[in-house]
Residue, then its C-alpha position, 0 to 999 in steps of 0.5 A: x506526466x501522466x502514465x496510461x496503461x491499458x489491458x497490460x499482460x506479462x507472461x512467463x511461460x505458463x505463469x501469468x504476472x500482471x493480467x490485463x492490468x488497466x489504470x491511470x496514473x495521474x500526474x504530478x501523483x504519488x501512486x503506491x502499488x501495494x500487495x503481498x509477494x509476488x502479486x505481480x506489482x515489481x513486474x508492472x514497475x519493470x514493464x513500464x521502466x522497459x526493462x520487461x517487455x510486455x506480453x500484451x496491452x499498451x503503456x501511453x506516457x501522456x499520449x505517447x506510446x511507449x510500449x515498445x521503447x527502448x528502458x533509456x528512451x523513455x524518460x524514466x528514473x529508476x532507484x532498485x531495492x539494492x540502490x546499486x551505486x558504484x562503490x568505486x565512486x563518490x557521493x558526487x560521481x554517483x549522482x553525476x554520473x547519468x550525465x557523465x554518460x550523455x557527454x555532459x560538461x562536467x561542470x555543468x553535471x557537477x553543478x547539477x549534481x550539486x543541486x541533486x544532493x542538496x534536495x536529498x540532504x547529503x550535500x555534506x557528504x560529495x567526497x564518500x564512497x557508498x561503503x561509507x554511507x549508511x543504509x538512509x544516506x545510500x537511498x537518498x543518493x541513489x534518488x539523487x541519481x535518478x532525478x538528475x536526469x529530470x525523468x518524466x516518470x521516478x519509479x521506486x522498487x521496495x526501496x525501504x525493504x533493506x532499512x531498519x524501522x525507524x530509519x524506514x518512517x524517516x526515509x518514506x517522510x523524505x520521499x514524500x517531501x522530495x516528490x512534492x517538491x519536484x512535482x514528477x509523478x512517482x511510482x512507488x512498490x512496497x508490500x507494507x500497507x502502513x508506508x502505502x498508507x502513510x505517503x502516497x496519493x493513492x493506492x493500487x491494490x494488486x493479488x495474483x496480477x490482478x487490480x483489486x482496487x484503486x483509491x485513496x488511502x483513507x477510501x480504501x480503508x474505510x469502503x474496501x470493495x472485496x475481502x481480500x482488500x479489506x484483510x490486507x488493510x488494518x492493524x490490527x486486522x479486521x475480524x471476520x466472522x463466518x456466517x449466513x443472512x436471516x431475518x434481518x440478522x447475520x447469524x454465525x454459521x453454528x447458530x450460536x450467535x447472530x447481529x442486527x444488521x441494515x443491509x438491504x442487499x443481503x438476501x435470506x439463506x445467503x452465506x457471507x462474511x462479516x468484517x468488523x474493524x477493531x474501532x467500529x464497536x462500542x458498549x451499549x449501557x441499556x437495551x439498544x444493542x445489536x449484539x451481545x459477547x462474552x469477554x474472553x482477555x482484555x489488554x489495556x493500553x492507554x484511554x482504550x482497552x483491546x479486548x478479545x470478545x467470543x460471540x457464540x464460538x468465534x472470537x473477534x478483537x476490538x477496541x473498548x473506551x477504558x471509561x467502561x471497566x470490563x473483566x474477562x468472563x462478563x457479558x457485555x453488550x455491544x453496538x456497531x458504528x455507522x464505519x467499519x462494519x462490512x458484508x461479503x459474500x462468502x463465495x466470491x469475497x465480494x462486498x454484499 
């Protein structure tokens, strides 16, 4: 199903949440709203579950209007950060139940049910109550449960945040693989970049209730549309030098380092930011170079070296082949590559 949200706003009181939010969401997709704490990304979730009413705007699920529908009308399965199964259950009841409440035969939901856990792989364990479920197991129930309505729409809110690390990277593999294996679109909320990145079909970028930018995951990384996006995506974080445009060059904003650059919508005098990935710098052996540094640390770390460089007085950390030995306190001369290295303008942190 494809979800359709036009100039969607949600106010409490003086504070804005989500302004004039437009997007599509493209069916059969797996759709993840990213950004940090309280960028308005649970509210939007929330408006398009029905649990919110919305302020302004309209939500279409394919052409149907469903702003004003009532949360059980809509067709949509919801799995909350907590999973909030009933611990008076078992695994099979937990499951069942949505279908308990529509009257359903019971063998009927109990087959179903059946169904259900055995594409969250917790089929072995019908007859246990949630207390003795670990945290994995719990999640995939509460999945379970909310697929067994056949929603039209499965809407994920945080759902890892309360796993460890690497129960975290098997669980977001295991929605991925549940998704495409029953082809419901899905939404699913995180402030982690790397689940963001690993899993979905695309990513919505939101700060302070606004769209910052949709796009694949690979896109986004590698053509971020303003700073804040490019900041919020990378590990380690892309550097950012302060500086000004002259002459074909970005000079720092002390005058004590400049870089070659070929950006033909950079104007003199202009006041900017330069992003440079980790990657995207490599040492150059002869006079073909666009910037020179001088090694403050280096780390090594399998075939690459991470080394902190000072150009002029800022710092920036990047990526070196360890087939060149470098000791901090050298020289060194350095060139871009063709990705990763971006201008923004210093006032408005949009790309140059």
């Amino acid at each position: 199903m494809k979800v359709t949200i036009e100039h969607l706003t949600k106010r409490f009181d003086s504070m804005t949440a989500v302004n004039n939010f437009t997007m599509t969401f493209e069916d059969g997709k797996l759709i993840a709203l990213l950004g940090p704490s309280g960028c308005g990304k649970s509210t939007l979730l929330n408006m398009l579950s029905g649990i919110l009413p919305v302020t302004e705007g309209k939500i279409y699920f394919d052409e149907e209007d469903v702003t004003d529908m009532p949360p059980q009308d809509r067709g949509v399965g919801l799995v909350f950060q907590n999973y909030a199964l009933y611990p008076h259950m078992s695994v099979l009841e937990n499951i069942a139940f949505p279908l308990e409440i529509k009257k359903v035969d019971k063998k009927e939901r109990e087959e179903k049910a059946l169904e259900m856990a055995k594409l969250v792989h917790v089929d072995q364990l019908l007859d246990r109550k949630p207390k003795q479920l670990s945290g994995g197991q719990q999640q995939r129930v509460a999945i379970a449960r909310a697929l067994i309505k056949q929603p039209r729409l499965l809407l994920l809110d945080e759902p890892l945040s309360n796993l460890d690390a690497r129960l975290r990277l098997e669980m977001r593999e295991e929605i991925r693989r549940i998704q495409l294996e029953t082809g419901v679109t899905t939404i699913f909320v995180t402030h982690d970049q790397e689940e963001a990145m690993s899993i979905s079909d695309k990513i919505v970028l939101m700060k302070d209730g606004l769209l910052q930018q949709e796009d694949g995951p690979q896109e986004l990384y590698d053509d971020p549309s303003n700073l804040f996006v490019a900041n919020f995506l990378g590990n380690p974080p892309i550097n950012n030098l302060n500086g000004y445009i002259k002459d074909g060059y970005f000079v720092l904003d002390d005058d004590s380092g400049k870089i070659k650059i070929n950006n033909p919508n950079a104007k003199d005098g202009q006041k900017a930011v330069m992003g440079i990935r980790a990657e995207s710098v490599m040492i150059s052996q002869d006079e073909d170079h666009d910037f020179e540094a001088i090694v403050k640390q280096r780390y090594t770390m399998g075939k690459e070296e991470l080394a902190f460089l000072n150009i002029g007085n800022q710092t920036i950390r990047v990526y070196l082949s360890s087939d060149y030995v470098v000791k901090e306190g050298e020289k060194v001369f350095l060139k871009l590559r063709n990705k990763g290295i971006f201008l923004f303008d210093d006032e408005s942190g949009e790309r140059i």
